[in-house]
C-alpha positions as CSV (number, residue, x, y, z in Angstrom):
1,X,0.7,-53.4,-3.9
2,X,-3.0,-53.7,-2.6
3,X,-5.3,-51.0,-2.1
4,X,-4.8,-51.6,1.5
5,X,-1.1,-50.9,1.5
6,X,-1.9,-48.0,-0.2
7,X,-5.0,-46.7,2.6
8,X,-1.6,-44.9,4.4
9,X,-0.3,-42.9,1.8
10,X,-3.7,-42.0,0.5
11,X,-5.0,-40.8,3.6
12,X,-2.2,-38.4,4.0
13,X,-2.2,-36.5,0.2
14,X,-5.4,-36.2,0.7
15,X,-5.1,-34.6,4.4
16,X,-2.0,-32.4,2.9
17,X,-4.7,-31.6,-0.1
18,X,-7.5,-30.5,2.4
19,X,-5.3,-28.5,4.1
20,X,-3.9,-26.5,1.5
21,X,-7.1,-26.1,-0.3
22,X,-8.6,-24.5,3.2
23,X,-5.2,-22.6,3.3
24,X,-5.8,-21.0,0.0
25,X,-9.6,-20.2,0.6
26,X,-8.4,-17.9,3.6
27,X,-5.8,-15.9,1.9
28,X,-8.5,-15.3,-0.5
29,X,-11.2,-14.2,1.5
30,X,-8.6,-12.1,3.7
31,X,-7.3,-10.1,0.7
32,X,-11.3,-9.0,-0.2
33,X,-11.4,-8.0,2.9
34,X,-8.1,-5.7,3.1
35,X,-8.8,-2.0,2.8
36,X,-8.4,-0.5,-0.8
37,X,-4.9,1.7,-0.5
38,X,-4.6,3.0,-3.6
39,X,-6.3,6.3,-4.6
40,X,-7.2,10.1,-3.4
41,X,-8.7,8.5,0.4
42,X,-4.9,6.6,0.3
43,X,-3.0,9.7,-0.3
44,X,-4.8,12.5,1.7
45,X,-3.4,12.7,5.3
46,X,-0.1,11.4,3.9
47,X,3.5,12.7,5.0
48,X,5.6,13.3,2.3
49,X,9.3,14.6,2.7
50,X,9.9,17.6,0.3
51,X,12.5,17.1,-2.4
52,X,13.1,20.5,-3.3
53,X,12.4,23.8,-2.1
54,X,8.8,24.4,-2.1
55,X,8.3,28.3,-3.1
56,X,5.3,27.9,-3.6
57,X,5.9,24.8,-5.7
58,X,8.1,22.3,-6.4
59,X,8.3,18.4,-5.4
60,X,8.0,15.9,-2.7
61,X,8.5,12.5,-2.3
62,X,5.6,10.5,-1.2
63,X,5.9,6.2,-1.1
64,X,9.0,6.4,-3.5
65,X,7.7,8.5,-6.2
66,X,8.0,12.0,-6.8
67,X,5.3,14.1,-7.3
68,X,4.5,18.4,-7.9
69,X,3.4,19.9,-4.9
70,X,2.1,23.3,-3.7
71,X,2.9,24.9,-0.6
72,X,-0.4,25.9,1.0
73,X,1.7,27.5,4.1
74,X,4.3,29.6,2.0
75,X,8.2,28.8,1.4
76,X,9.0,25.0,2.8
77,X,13.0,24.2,2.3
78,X,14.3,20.8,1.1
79,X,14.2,17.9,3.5
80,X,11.2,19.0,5.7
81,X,7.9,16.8,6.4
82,X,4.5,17.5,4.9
83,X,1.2,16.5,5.4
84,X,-0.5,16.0,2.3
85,X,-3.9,18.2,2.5
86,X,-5.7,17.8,-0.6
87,X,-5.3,16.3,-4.7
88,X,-5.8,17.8,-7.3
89,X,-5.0,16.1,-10.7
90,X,-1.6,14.8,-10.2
91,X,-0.6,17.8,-7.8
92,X,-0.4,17.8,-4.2
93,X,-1.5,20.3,-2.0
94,X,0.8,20.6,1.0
95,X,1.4,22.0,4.5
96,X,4.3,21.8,7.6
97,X,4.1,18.6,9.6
């Protein structure tokens, strides 16, 4: 084969490599630019589902894990919404939806 029956096949892998380089430079510069979710700023304003009674304390499940919670608004039964208020260590502070 000559180098000009090769100019084809060339000229496209390096088209398909162009492309995929520029594909992977964007999906790096648009994940630095996504907001950080993970956190106290991530969890704050939250709704969380209590697990068990809340009376004053007890747990809720927030994104699939559980976690201890205090009732800031008295007795909350199983089941209900919260709104997360406030962190502190790994406890939740909690009130009605």
């Amino acid at each position: 084969m000559t180098l000009t029956e090769l100019r084809g096949p060339i000229t496209v892998f390096i088209i398909i490599a162009i492309v995929f380089v520029v594909y992977v430079l964007f999906a790096i510069i648009r994940s630095q630019r996504k907001k950080i979710s993970t956190g106290r700023e991530d969890i704050i304003g939250k709704i969380a589902i209590t697990y068990t009674d809340l009376n004053p304390t007890g747990t809720v499940m927030l994104d699939g894990e559980l976690w201890k919670a205090n009732s800031d608004s008295g007795y909350i039964s199983a089941g209900t919404q919260v709104t997360v208020n406030r962190l502190s260590g790994l406890m939740l502070y909690v009130t009605n939806k």
